[in-house]
C-alpha positions as a printed Julia matrix, in Angstrom:
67×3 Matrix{Float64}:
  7.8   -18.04  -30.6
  8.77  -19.67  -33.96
 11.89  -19.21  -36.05
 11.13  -19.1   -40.05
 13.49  -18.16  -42.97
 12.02  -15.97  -45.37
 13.95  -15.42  -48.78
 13.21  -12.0   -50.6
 14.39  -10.55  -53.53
 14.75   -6.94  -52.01
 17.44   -5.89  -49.56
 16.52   -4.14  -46.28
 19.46   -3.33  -44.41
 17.39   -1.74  -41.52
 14.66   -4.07  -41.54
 15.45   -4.77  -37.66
 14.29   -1.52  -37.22
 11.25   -1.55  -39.29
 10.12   -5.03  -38.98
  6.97   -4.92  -39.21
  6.55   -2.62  -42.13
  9.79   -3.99  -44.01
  9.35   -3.27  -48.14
 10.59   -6.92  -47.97
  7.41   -8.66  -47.07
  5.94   -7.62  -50.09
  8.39  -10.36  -52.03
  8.34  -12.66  -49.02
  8.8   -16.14  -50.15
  8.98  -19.6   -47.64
 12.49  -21.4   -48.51
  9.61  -24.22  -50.1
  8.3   -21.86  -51.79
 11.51  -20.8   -54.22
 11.47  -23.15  -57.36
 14.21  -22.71  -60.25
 11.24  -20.52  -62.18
 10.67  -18.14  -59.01
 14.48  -17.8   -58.38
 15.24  -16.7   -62.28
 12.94  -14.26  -61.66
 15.52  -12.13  -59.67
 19.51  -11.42  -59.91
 19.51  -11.56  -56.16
 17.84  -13.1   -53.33
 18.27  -12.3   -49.52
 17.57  -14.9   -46.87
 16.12  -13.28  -43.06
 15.51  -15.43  -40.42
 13.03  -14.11  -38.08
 11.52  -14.92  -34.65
  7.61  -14.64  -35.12
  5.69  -14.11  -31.92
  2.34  -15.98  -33.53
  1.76  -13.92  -36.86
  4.0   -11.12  -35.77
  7.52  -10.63  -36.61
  9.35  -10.27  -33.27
 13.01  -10.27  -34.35
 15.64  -10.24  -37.15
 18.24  -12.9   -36.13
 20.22  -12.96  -39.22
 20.74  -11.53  -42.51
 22.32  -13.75  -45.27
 23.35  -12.42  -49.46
 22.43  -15.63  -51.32
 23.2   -14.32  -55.03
């Protein structure tokens, strides 16, 4: 199992119960991945770190507002 941060633009507040299918992944950026231009793109951004079992998400382990 890995742990990865993945920042998104969209809110899920049940995403630990729809994991797999969250409306998140389809704005699912690596923290590397966020430059200045990316971030201006969106008011808001919402960091989830996650416990991947190979490619699958496993488990949300926390939620965190970052604007």
């Amino acid at each position: 199992m890995t742990n990865e941060v993945v920042l998104s633009p969209v809110k899920d507040t049940d995403m630990s119960k729809n994991l797999g299918t969250s409306p998140v992944w389809k704005s699912a950026y690596h923290k590397e991945e966020v430059t200045d231009e990316v971030r201006a793109k969106f008011p808001h951004w919402f960091e989830y770190q996650i416990k991947f079992e190979g490619l699958r998400p496993f488990q949300l382990t926390n939620f965190k507002v970052l604007s």
